[in-house]
PAZA-573867 format. One record per residue: residue in three letters; z, x, y of N, C-alpha, C, O in turn. Coordinates in Angstrom, 2 decimals, always signed. Each point is the difference from the previous one (the first is absolute). Layout:
<pts>
code	nc3	nc1	nc2	cac3	cac1	cac2	cc3	cc1	cc2	oc3	oc1	oc2
ALA	Z	X	Y	Z	X	Y	Z	X	Y	Z	X	Y
...
</pts>
This chain:
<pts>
code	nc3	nc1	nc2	cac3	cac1	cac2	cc3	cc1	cc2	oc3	oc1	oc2
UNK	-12.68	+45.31	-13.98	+0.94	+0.74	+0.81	-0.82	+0.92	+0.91	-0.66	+0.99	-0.29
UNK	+0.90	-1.62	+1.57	-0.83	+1.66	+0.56	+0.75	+1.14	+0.36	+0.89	+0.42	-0.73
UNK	-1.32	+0.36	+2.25	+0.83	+1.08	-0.39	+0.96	+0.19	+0.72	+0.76	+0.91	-0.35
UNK	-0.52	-1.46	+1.23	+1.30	-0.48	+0.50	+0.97	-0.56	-0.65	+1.13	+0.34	+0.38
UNK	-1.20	-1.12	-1.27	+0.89	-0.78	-0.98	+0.56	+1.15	-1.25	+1.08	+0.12	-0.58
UNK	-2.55	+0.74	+0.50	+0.56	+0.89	-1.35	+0.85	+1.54	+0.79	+0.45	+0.95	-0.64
UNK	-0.41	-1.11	+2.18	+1.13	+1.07	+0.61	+0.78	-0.74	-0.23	+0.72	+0.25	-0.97
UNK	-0.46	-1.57	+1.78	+1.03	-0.57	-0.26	+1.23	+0.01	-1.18	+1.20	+0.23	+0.15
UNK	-1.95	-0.57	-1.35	+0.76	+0.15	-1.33	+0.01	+1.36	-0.51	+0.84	+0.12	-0.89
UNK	-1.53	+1.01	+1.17	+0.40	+1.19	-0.17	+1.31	+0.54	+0.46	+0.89	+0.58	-0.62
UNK	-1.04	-0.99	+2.10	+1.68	+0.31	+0.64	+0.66	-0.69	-0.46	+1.15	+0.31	+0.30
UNK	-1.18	-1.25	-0.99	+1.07	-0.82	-0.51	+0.41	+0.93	-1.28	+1.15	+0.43	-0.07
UNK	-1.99	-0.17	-0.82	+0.30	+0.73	-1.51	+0.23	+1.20	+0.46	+0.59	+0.68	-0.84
UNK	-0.80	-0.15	+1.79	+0.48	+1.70	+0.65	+1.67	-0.45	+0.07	+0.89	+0.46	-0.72
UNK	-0.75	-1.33	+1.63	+1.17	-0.36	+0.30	+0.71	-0.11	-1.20	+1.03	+0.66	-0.17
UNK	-1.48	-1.45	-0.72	+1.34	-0.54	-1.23	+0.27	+1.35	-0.16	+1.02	+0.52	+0.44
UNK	-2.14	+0.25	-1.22	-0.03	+1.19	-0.74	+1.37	+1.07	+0.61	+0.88	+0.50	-0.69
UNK	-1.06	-0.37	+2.23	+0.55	+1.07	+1.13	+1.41	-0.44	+0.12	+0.95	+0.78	-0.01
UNK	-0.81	-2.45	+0.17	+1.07	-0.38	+0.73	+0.88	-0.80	-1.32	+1.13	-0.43	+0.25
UNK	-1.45	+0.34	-0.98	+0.31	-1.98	-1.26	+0.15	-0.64	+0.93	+1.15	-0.40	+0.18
UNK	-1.87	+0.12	+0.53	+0.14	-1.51	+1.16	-1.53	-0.34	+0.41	-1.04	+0.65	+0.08
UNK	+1.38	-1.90	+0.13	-1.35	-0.13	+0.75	-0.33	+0.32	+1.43	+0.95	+0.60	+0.51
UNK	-1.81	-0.76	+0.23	+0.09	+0.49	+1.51	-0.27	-1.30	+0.13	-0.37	-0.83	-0.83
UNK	+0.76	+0.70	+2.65	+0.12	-1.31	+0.86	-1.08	+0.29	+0.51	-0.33	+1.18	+0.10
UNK	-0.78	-2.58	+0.49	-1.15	+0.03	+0.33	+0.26	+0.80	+1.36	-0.80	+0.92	+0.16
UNK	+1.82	-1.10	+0.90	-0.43	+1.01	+0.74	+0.49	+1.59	-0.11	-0.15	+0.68	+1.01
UNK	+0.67	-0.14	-2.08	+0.30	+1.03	-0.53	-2.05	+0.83	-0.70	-0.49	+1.13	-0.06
UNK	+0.00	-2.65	-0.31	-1.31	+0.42	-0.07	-0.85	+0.36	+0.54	-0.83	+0.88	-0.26
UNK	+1.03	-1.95	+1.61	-0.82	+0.38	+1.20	-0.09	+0.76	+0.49	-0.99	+0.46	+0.58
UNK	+2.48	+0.05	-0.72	+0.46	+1.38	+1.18	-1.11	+0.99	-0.90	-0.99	+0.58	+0.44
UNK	+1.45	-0.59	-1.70	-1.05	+1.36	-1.13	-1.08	-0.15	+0.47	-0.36	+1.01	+0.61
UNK	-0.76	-2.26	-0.58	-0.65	+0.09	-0.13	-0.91	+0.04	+0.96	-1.21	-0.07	-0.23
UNK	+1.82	+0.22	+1.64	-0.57	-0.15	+1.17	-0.31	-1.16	+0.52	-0.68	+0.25	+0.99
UNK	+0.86	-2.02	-1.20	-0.54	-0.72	+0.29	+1.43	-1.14	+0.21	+1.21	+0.06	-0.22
UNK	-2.37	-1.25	+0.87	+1.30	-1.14	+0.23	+0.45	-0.62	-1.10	-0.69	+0.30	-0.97
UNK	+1.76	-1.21	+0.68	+0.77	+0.13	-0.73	-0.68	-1.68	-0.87	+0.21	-0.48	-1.11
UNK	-1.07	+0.01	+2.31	-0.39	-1.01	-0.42	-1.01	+0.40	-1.14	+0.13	-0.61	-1.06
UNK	-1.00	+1.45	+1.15	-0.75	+0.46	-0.88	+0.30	+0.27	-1.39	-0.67	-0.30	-0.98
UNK	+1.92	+1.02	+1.05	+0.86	+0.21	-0.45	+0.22	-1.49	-1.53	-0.27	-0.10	-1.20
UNK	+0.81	-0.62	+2.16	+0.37	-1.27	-0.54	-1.41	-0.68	-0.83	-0.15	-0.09	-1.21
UNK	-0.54	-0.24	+2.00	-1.34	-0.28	-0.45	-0.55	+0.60	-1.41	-0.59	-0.63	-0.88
UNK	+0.90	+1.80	+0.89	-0.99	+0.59	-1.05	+1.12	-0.34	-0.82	-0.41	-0.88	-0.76
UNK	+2.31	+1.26	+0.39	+0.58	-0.44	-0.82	-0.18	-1.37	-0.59	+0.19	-0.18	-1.20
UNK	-0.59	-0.90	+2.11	+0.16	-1.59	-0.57	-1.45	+0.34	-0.81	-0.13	-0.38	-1.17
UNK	-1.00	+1.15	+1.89	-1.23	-0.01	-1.19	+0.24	+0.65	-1.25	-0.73	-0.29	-0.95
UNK	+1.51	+1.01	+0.83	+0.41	+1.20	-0.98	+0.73	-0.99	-1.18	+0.00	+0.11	-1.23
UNK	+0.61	-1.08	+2.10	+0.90	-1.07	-1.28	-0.85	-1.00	-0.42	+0.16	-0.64	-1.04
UNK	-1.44	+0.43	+2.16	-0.34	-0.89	-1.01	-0.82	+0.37	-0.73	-0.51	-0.77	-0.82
UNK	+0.14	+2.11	+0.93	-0.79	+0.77	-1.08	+0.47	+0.24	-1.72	-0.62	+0.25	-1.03
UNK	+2.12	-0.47	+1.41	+1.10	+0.41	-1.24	+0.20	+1.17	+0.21	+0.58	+0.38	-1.02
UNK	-0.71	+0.69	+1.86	+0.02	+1.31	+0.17	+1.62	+0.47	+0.57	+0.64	+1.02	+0.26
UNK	-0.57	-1.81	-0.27	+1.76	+0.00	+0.72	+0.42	-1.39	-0.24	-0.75	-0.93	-0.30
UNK	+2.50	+0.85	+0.51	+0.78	-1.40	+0.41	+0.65	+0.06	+1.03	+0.85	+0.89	+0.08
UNK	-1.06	-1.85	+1.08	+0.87	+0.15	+0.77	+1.17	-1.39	-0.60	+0.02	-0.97	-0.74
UNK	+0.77	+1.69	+1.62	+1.13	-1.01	+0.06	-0.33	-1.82	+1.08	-0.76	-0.35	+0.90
UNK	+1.64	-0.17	-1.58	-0.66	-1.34	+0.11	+0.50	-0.16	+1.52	+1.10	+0.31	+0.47
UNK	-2.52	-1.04	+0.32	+0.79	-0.44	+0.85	-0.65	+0.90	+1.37	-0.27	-0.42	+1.12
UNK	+0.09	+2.22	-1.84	+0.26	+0.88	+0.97	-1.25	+0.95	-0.10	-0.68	-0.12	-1.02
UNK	+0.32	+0.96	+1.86	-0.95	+1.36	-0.17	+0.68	+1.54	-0.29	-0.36	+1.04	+0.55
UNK	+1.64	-1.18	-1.75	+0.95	+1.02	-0.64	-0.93	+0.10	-1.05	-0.83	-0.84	-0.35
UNK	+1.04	+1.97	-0.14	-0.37	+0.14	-1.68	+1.08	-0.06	-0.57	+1.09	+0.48	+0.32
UNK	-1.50	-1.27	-1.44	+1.48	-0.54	-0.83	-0.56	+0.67	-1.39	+0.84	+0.26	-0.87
UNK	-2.31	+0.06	+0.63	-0.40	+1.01	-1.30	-1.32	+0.40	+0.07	-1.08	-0.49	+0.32
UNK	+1.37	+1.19	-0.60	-1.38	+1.40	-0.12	+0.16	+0.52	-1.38	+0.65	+1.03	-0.13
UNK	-1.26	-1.71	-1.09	+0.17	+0.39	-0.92	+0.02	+1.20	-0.68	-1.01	+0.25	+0.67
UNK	+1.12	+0.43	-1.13	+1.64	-0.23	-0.93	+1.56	+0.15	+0.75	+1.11	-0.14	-0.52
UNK	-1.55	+0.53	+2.20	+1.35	+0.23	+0.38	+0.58	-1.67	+0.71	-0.94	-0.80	+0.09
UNK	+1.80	+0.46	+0.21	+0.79	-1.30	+0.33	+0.74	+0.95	+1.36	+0.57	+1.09	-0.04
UNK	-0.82	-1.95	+1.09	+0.90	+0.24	+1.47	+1.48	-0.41	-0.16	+0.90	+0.46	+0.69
UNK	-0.75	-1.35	-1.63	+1.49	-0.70	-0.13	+0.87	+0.30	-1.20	-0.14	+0.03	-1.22
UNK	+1.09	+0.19	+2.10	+0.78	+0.36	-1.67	-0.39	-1.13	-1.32	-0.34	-1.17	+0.17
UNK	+0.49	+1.77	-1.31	-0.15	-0.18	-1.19	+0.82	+0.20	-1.10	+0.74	+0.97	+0.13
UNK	-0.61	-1.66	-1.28	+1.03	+0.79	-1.32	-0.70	+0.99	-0.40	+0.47	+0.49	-1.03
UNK	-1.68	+0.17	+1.51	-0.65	+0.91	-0.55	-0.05	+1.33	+0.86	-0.57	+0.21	+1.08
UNK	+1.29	+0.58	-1.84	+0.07	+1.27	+0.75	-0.93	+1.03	-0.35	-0.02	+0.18	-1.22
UNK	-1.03	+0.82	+2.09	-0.40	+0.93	-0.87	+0.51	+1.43	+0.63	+0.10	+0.28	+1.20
UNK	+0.09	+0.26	-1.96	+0.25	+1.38	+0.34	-0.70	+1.40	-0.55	-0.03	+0.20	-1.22
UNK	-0.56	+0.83	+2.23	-1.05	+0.91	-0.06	+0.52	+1.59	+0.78	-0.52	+0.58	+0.96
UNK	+1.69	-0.20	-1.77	+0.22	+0.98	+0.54	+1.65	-0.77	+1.19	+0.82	-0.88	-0.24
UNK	-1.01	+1.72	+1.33	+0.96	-0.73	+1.18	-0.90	-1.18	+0.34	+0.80	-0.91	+0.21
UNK	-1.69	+0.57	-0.09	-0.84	-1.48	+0.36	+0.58	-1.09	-0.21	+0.57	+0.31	-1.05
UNK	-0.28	-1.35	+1.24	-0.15	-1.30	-0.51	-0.87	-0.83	+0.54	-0.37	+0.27	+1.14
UNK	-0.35	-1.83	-2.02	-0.43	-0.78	+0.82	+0.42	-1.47	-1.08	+0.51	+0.00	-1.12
UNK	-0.94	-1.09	+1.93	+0.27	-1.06	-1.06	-1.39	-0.30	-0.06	-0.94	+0.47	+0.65
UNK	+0.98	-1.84	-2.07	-1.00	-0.37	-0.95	+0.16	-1.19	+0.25	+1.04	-0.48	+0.45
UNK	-2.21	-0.18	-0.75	-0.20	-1.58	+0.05	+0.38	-0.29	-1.78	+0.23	-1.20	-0.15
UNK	-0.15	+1.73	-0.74	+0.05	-0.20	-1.09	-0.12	+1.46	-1.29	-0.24	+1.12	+0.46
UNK	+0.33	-1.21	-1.26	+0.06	+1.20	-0.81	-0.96	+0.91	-0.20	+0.13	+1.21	-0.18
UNK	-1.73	-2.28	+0.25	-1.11	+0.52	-0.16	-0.13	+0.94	+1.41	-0.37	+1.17	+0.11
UNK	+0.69	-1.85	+0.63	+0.06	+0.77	+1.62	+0.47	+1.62	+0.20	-0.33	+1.04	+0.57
UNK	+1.54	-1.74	-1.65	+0.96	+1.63	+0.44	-1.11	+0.78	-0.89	-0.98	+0.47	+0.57
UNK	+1.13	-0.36	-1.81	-1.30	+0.91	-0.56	-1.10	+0.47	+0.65	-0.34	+1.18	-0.07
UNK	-0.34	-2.16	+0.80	-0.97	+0.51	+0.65	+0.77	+1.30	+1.15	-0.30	+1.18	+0.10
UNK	+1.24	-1.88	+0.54	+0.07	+0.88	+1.17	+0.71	+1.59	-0.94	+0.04	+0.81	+0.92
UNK	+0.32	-0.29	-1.82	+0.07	+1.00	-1.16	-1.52	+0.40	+0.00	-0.39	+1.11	+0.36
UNK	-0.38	-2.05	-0.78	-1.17	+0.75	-0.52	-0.41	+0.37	+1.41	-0.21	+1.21	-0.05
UNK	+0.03	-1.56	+1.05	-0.55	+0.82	+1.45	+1.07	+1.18	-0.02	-0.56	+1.00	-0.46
UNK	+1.42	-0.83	+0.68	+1.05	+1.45	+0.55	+0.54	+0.49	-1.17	+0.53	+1.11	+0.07
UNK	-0.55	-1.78	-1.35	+0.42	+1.12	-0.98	+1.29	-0.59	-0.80	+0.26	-1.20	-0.08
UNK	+0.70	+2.51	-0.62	+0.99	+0.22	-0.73	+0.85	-1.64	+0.49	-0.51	-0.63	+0.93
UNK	+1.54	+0.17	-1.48	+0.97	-1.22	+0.69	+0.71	-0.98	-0.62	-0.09	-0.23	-1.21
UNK	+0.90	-0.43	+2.08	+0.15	-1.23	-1.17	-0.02	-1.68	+1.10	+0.22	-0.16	+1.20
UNK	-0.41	-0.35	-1.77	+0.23	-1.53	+0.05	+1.31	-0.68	-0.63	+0.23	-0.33	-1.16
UNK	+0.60	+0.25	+2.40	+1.22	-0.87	-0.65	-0.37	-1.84	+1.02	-0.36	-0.43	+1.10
UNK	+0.74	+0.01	-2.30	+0.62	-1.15	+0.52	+0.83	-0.93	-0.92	+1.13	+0.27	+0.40
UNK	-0.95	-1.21	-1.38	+1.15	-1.13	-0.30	-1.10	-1.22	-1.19	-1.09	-0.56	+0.06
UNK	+2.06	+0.67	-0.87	-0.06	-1.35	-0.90	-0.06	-1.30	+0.57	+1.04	-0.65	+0.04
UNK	-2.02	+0.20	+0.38	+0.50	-1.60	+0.75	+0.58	-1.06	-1.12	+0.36	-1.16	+0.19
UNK	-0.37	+1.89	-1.38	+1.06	-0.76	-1.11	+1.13	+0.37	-0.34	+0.79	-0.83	-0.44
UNK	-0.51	+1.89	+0.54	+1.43	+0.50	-0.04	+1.03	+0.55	+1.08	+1.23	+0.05	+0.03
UNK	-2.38	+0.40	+0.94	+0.32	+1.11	+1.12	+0.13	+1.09	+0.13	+0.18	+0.66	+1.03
UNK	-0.29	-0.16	-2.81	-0.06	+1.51	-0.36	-0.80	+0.93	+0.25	-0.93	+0.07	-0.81
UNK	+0.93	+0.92	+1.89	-0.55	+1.06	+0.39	-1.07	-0.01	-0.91	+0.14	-0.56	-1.08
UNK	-1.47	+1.26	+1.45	-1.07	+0.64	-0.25	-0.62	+0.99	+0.39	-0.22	+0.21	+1.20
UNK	-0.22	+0.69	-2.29	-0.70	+1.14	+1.21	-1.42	-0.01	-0.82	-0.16	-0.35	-1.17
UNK	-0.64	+0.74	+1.89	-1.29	+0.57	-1.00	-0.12	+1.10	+1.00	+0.02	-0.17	+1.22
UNK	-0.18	+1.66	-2.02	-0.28	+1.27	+0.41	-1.43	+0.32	-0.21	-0.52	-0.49	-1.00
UNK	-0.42	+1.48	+2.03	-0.78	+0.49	-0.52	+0.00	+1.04	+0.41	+0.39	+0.35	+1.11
UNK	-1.04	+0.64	-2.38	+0.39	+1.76	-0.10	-2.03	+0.19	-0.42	-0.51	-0.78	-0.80
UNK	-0.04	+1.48	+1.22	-1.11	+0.41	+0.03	-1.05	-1.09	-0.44	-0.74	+0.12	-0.98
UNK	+0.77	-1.01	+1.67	-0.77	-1.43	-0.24	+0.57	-0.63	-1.04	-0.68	-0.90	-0.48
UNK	+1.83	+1.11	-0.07	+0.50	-0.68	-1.39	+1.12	-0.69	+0.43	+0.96	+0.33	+0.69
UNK	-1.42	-1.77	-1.45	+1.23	-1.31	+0.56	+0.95	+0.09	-0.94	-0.33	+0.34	-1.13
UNK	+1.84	-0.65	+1.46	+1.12	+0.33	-0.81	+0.71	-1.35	+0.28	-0.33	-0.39	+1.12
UNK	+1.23	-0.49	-1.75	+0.91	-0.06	+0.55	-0.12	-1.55	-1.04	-1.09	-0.21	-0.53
UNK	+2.19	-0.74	+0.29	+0.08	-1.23	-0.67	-0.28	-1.24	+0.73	+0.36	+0.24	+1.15
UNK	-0.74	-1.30	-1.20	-0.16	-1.20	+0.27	-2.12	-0.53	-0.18	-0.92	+0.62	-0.54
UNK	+0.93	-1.76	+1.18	-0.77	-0.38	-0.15	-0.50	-0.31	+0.90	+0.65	-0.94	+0.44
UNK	-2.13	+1.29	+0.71	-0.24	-0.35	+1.26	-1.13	-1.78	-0.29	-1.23	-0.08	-0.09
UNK	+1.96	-0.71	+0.04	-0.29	-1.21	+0.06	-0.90	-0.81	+1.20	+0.52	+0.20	+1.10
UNK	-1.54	-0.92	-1.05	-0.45	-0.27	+1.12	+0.06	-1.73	-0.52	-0.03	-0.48	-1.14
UNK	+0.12	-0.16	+2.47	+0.29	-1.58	-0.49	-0.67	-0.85	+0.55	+0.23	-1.21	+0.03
UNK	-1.60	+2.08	+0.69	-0.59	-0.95	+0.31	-1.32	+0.88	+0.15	+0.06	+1.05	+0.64
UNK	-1.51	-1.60	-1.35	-1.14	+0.61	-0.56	-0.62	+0.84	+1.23	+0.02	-0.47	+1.13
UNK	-0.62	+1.86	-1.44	-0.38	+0.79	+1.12	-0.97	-0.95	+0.73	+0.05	-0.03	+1.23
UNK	-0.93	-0.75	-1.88	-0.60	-0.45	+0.96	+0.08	-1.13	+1.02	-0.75	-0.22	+0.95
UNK	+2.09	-0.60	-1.43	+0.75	-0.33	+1.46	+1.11	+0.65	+0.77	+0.63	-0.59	+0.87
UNK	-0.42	+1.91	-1.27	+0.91	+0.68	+1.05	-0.09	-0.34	+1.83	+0.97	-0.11	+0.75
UNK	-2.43	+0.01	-0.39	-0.02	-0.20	+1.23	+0.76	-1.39	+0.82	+0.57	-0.14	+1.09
UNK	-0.96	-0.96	-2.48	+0.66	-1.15	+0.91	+1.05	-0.14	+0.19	+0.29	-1.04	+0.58
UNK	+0.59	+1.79	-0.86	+1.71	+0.06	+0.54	+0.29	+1.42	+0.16	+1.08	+0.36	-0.47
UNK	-1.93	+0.66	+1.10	+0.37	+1.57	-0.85	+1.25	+0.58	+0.68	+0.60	+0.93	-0.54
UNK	-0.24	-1.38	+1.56	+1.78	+0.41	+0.61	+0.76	-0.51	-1.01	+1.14	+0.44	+0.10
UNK	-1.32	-1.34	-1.25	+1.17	-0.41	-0.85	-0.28	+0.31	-1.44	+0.66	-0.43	-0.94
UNK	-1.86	+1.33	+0.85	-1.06	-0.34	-1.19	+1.12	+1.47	-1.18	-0.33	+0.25	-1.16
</pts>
C-alpha cells in the first residue's frame, strides 16, 4: 500500500466512523484534493489488497471492515451513533473501537430478536455467533461470507 492508497482508506474509516456511511469516490477527491480518477485507482488497489470491498461491478465501497456501506440485519449502536455490520463478529469489533453498545440483529432460525450488549468491554447477551464458512476462506465469497 503506498501512501496515497493508505489516505485513501483513512478517509474512508474517518468517514464510516464520522458519517456510518461510506464516502463516494468523488466525495474523496473533493477531501482529498485530487482527481477522482485517482481516487478510483487507489480504491480498486485497496480491494485487491483485501483492505476494503467494493461493490461489484463499481468503484463504491460496499465494506471497510468492520463497518458495511449497505444496510444489514446487523445493527450497532454506540450512544446516538449507529452503523451496520457485515456480521456479528463485525458489530463487536465496531463496540470495541467507540466503546459502551449493543449489537442487534435476528435468529435466521426463528427470527427472534437478538441483542448482545457491551458494558465496559464485557459481552452480554444470548445466542451463538456461528461462522459457516472457515476464516480462512472468508475472502473467496466475503460479500456473502
Amino acid at each position: 500500500m503506498n501512501e496515497f492508497e493508505r489516505a485513501v482508506r483513512a478517509e474512508v474509516y474517518r468517514t464510516f466512523r464520522d458519517e456510518s456511511a461510506a464516502p463516494s469516490s468523488s466525495a474523496l477527491a473533493r477531501r482529498l484534493g485530487v482527481a477522482e480518477v485517482q481516487v478510483v485507482s487507489a480504491l480498486r488497489a485497496l480491494a485487491d489488497e483485501h483492505c476494503l470491498v467494493l461493490r461489484p461491478g463499481t468503484a463504491s465501497v460496499w465494506m471497510a471492515h468492520p463497518f458495511s456501506a449497505v444496510e444489514t440485519e446487523i445493527v450497532v449502536a454506540a450512544g446516538t451513533r449507529r452503523w451496520y455490520a457485515n456480521c456479528v463478529w463485525d458489530g463487536l469489533a465496531i463496540l470495541a473501537l467507540f466503546g459502551d453498545g449493543t449489537v442487534d440483529t435476528h435468529s435466521p432460525g426463528s427470527g427472534e430478536p437478538i441483542r448482545f450488549s457491551v458494558n465496559r468491554g464485557v459481552v452480554s447477551g444470548e445466542g451463538i455467533v456461528h461462522f459457516l464458512v472457515p476464516a480462512a476462506r472468508f475472502w473467496e465469497n466475503i460479500g456473502y461470507t
